[in-house]
C-alpha positions in Angstrom: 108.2 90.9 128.1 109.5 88.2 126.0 106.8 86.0 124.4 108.6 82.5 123.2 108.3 80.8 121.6 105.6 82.4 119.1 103.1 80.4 118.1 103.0 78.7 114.5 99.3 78.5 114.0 96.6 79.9 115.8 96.1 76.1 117.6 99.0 76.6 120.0 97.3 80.2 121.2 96.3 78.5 124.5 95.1 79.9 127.9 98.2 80.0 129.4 100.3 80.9 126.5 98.1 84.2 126.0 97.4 84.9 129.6 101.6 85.8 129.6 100.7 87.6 126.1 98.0 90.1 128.2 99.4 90.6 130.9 100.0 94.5 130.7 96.4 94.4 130.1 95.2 92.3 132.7 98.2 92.7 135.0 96.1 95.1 136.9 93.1 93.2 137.8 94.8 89.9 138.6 92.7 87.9 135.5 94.1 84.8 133.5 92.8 83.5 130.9 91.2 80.1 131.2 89.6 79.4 128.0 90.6 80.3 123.9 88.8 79.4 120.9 89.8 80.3 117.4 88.4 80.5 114.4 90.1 81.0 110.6 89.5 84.2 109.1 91.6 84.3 106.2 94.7 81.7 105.7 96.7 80.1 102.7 96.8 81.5 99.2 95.9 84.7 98.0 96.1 85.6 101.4 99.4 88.0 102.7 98.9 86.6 106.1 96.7 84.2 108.3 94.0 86.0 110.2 91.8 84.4 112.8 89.5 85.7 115.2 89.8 84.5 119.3 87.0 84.4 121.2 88.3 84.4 125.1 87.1 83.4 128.8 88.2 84.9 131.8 88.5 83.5 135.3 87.4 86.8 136.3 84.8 89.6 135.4 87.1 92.2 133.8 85.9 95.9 131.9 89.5 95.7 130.5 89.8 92.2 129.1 89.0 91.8 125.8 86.6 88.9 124.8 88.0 88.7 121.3 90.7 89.6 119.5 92.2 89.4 115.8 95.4 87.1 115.4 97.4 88.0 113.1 100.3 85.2 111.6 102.7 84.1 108.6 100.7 82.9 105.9 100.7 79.2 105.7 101.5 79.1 102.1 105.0 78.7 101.7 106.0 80.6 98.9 103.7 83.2 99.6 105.2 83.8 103.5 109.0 83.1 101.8 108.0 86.2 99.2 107.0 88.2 102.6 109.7 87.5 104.7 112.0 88.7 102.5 110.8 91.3 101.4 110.5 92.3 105.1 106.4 92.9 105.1 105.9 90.8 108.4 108.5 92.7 110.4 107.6 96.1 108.5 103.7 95.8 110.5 105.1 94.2 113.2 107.0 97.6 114.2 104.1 99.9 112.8 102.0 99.1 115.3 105.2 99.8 118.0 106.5 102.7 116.7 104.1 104.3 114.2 100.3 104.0 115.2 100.6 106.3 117.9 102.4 109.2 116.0 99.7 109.3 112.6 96.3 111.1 112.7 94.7 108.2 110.5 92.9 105.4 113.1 94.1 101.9 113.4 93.1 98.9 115.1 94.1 99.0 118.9 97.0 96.6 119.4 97.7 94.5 121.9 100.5 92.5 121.3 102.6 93.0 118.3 105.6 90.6 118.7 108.5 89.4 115.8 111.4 87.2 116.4 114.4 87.5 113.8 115.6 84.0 114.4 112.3 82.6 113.6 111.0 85.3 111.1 107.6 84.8 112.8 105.5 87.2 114.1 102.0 87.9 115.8 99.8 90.5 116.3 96.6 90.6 119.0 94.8 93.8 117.3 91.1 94.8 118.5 88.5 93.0 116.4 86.7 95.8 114.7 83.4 93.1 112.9 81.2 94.8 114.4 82.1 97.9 111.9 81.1 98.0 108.2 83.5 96.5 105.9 82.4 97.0 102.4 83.0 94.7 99.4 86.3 95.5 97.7 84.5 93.8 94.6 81.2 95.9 94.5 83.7 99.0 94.8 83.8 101.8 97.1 80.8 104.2 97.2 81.4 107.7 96.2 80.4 108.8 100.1 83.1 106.8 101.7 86.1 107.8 99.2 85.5 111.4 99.9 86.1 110.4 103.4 88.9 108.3 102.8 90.6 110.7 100.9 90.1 113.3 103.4 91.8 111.3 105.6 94.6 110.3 103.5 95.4 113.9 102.9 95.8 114.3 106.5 98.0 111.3 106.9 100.1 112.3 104.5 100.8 115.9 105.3 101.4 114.7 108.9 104.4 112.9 107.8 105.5 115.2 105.0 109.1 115.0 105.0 109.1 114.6 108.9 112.3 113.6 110.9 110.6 110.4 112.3 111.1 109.0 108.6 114.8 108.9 109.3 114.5 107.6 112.6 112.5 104.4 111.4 115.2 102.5 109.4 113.2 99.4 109.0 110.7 101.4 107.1 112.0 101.2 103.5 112.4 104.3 101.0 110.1 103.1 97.9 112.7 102.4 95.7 114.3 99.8 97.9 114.2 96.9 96.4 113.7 98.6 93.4 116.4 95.8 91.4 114.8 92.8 92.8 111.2 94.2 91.3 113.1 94.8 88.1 114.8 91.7 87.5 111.5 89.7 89.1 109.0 91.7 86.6 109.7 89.5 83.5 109.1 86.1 85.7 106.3 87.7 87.8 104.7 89.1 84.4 105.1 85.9 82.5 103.5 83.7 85.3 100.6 86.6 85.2 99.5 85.9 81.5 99.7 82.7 82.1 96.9 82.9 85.0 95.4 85.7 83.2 95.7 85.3 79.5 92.4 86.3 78.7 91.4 88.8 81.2 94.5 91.1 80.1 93.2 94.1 78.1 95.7 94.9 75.0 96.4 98.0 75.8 97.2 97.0 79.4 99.7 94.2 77.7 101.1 97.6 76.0 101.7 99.8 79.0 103.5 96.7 80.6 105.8 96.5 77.5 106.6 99.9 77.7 106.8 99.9 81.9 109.0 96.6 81.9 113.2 98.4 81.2 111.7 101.2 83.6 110.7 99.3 86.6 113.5 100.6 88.7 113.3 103.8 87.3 109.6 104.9 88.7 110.1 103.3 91.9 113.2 105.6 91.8 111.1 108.4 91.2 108.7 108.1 94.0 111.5 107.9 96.4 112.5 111.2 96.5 111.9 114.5 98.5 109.1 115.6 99.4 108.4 112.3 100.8 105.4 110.9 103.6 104.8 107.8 104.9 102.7 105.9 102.4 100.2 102.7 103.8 101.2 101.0 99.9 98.0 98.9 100.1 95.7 101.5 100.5 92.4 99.7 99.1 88.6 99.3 100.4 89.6 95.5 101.8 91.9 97.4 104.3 89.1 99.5 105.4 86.3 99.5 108.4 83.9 102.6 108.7 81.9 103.5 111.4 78.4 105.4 110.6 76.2 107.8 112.6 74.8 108.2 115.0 78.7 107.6 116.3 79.8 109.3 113.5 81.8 108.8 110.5 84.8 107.4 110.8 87.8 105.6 109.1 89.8 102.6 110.3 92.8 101.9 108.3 94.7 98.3 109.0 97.2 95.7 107.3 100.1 98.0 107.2 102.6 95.3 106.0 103.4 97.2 102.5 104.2 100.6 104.5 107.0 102.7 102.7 108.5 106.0 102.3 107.4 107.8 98.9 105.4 110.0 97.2 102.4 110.6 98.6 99.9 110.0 95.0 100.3 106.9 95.0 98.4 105.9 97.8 95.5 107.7 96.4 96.4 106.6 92.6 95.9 103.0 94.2 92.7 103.6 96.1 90.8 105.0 93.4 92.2 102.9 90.5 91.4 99.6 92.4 88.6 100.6 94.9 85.9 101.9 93.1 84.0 100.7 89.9 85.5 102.1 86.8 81.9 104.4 86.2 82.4 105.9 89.7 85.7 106.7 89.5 85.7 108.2 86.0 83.0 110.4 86.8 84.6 111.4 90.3 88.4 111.0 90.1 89.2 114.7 89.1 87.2 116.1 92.1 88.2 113.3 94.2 92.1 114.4 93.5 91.5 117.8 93.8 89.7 117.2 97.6 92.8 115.5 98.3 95.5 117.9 97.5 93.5 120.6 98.7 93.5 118.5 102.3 97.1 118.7 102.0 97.4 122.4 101.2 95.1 123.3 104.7 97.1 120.4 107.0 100.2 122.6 106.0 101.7 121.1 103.2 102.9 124.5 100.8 106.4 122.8 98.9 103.7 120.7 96.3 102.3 122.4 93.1 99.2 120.8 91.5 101.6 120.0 88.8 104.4 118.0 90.6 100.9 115.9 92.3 99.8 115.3 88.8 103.1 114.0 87.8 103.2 111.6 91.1 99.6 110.4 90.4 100.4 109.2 86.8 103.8 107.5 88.2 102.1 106.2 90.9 100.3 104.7 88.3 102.7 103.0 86.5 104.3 101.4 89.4 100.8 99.6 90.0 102.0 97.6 87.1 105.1 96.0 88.7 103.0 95.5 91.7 100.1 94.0 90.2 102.7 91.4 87.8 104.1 91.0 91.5 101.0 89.9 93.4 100.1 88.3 90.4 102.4 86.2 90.1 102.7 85.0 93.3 99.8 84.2 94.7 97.7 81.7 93.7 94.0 82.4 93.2 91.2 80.3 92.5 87.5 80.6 91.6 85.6 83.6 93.2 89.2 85.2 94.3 90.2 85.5 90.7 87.2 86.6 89.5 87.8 89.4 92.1 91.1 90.3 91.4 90.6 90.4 87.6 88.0 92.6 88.3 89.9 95.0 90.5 93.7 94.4 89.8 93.4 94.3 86.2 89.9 95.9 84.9 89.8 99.0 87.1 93.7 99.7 87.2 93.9 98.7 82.9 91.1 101.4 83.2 92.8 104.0 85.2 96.2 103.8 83.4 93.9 104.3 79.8 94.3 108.3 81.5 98.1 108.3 81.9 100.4 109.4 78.9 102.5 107.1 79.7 105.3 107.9 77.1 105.7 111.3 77.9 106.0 109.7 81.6 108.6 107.2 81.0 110.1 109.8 78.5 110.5 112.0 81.6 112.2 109.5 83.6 115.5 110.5 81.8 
């Protein structure tokens, strides 16, 4: 089914528009949809996409239809949805949920519609609306209860993708060093642009380890692109995160797969517990957080990864989290209680984590 033309805001989702959107869904019980309200979510700057929640009315009683759903668009702020586009984010979650969702152990919102149109380079996605879950506060940091879960469940991710065919067969889903130039020539702008914002939220030693990351940029997203490789979520952190609790059980719901990648599989968990958790917690649980992790690996099947080479991938893993913090940044705009959170977890908690990394020895590796 072709849906066009897409909508460009969630005010021209109407009735009619996402009746033909549904219609594998409700195809089978002759209902349309005769009513749609939406409400913003999450929209403009400091925001990757605009979210907003649809609350819908049926002309029929249905057990199939849903009565609301998650809409997923462009962000409205230009340079933010130009950045994306080109960088191929939109069309990269657009084709997760077609190809990908189905094929990984780790759970992800029910889809249904996941639509992009390369003249337009816009794109929507209908995904189950999962607020009735907890969704903790990225800020407060997660508890040391819910990473051993989520890291369990990484592990599993990961080794069910370890260097599997289905990498190669998903072209659109970039190896980690693609790109790799354009973050490189980008960093000094991006990084400028972030002291500028930032100036005095920038530990010193954090301005150091972006000195000495800044000629090897390319280099480290080099690394992380080769063999053994998995497919990585790259924006693996607490805001992308629902759990369920007892008495259903506990459970993890992974979404926003726009940064998806082929890499090395530490730095999803480098990312997670460097940005998640509250620098106490995850000094006093990283080591036994890690080891759960590769361990998980080594009983899903994984046997080609020493402890070693995984320590080597963590700390570089590391290190790339510079780039991408200059990156985000630099690009998006935030303002009053969304800096304050992003100083807090971009650059406290990662400046923190990368105090553990010997960085020269590192970077003197790369060759």
């Amino acid at each position: 089914m072709t849906l066009l033309p897409l909508p460009a805001s969630l005010d021209e989702i109407t009735p009619s528009w996402l009746t033909r959107a549904l219609a594998p869904q409700l195809a089978s019980e002759n209902v349309n949809v005769t009513g749609v309200e939406s409400e913003t979510i999450a929209e403009g700057v400091g925001f990757a996409g605009g979210l907003g929640r649809l609350t819908i009315e049926y002309d029929l009683e249905s057990t199939s239809a849903p009565k609301t759903l998650i809409a997923k668009m462009p962000s409205s702020h230009e340079q933010t949805r130009n950045l994306l586009t080109t960088l191929g984010v939109y069309e990269r979650e657009v084709r997760f949920y077609q190809s990908v969702a189905s094929e990984i152990p780790m759970r992800s919102p029910k889809c249904f519609v996941a639509h992009w149109d390369s003249q337009s380079k816009r794109f929507i996605l209908l995904l189950e609306d999962l607020g009735a879950l907890r969704f903790p506060d990225q800020s407060a940091g997660c508890s040391v209860e819910d990473a051993e879960l989520v890291v369990t469940d990484l592990a599993k991710l990961h080794a069910s993708m370890w260097n599997n065919p289905l990498l190669k067969e998903w072209a659109w889903a970039p190896a980690w060093d693609a790109g790799a130039d354009l973050f490189a020539a980008s960093f000094p702008m991006w990084w400028g642009k972030f002291q500028e914002d930032f100036s005095d939220a920038i530990p010193d030693d954090f301005q150091k380890m972006a000195d000495m990351v800044a000629p090897r940029v390319a280099a480290i997203k080099t690394r992380l692109a080769q063999r053994p490789v998995t497919l990585c979520h790259g924006d693996f952190r607490l805001a992308n995160m629902f759990f369920e609790d007892p008495p259903s059980g506990n459970s993890l719901t992974v979404f926003d797969w726009q940064a998806m990648r082929i890499g090395r599989a530490p730095y999803d968990l480098a990312y997670f517990l460097a940005g998640s958790m509250t620098v106490e917690d995850r000094s006093a649980h990283q080591e036994r957080l890690k080891s759960r992790y590769h361990e998980g690996l080594v009983q899903a099947g994984v046997t080609d990864y020493s402890e070693i080479d995984f320590e080597e991938d963590f700390g570089y893993g590391l290190l790339d989290l510079v780039s991408f913090t200059a990156m985000v940044g630099g690009n998006l705009s935030f303002e009053g209680e969304e800096a304050q959170q992003f100083i807090d977890g971009a650059i406290v908690r990662v400046a923190d984590a990368l105090s553990d990394v010997d960085t020269e020895r590192l970077i003197a590796n790369l060759g």
